[in-house]
N, C-alpha and C positions, 0 to 999 in steps of 0.2 A: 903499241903495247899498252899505255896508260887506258885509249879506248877499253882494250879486251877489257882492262882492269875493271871498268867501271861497270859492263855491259852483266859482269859474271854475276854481283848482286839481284842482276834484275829476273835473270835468266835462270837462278836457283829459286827465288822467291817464285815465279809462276811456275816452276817443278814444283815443286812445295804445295802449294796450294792446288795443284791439277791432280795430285797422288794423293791429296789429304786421307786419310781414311773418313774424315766427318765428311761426308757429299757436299753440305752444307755450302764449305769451301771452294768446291771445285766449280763453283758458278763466279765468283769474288773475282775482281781484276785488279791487277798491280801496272804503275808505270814510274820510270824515273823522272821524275823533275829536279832539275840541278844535282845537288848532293842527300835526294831523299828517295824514296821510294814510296808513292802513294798510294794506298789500297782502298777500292772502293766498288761498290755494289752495294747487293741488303740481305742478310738474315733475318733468322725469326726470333733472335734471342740476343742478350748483352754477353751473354757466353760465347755462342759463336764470332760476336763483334772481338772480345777479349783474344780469344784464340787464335784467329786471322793476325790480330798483332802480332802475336807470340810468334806465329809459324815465321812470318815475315820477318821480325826484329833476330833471328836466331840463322836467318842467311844473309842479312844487311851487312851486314861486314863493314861497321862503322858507319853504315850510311844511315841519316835518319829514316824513320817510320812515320809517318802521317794517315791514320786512321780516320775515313770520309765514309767509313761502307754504315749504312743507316738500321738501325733495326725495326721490321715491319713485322707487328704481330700479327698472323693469321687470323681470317676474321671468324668470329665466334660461329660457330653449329647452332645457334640457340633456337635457330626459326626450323633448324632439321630436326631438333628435340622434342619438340611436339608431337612428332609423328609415331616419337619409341610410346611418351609418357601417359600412361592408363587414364583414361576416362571416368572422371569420377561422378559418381551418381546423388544427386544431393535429394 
């Protein structure tokens, strides 16, 4: 019984995060270590990082949260920019 008890935080936390409505989320993995819950993967943003806590810390059920997931910003278009920006004629 005490198992179920523990397994239920882990098992809502990846519900959670698989139903996100942000996509964002539904790629992010959760595991229990000891008495925590560790989430981790990478977004594009400190926002999606904040969030993933949030989802997570609100089915933790006392158990801590330990936030690993990394933020990788997409890398710039600036070399595909070229192609849009007008030719200027000197």
């Amino acid at each position: 019984m005490l198992e179920t008890l523990k397994e239920k935080p882990l098992q809502e936390a990846e519900s959670a995060l698989q139903t996100s409505p942000v996509f964002a989320l539904r790629s992010l993995g959760v595991e229990q270590v000891d008495d925590n819950l560790l989430l981790s993967g990478t977004v594009t943003t400190f926002y999606y990082k904040q969030l993933a806590q949030e989802v997570i810390r609100s089915v933790a059920n006392g158990m801590g949260v330990i936030n690993s997931v990394k933020v990788v910003r997409p890398k710039s278009r600036r070399a595909d920019r070229s192609v849009d920006e007008p030719v200027h004629a000197s």
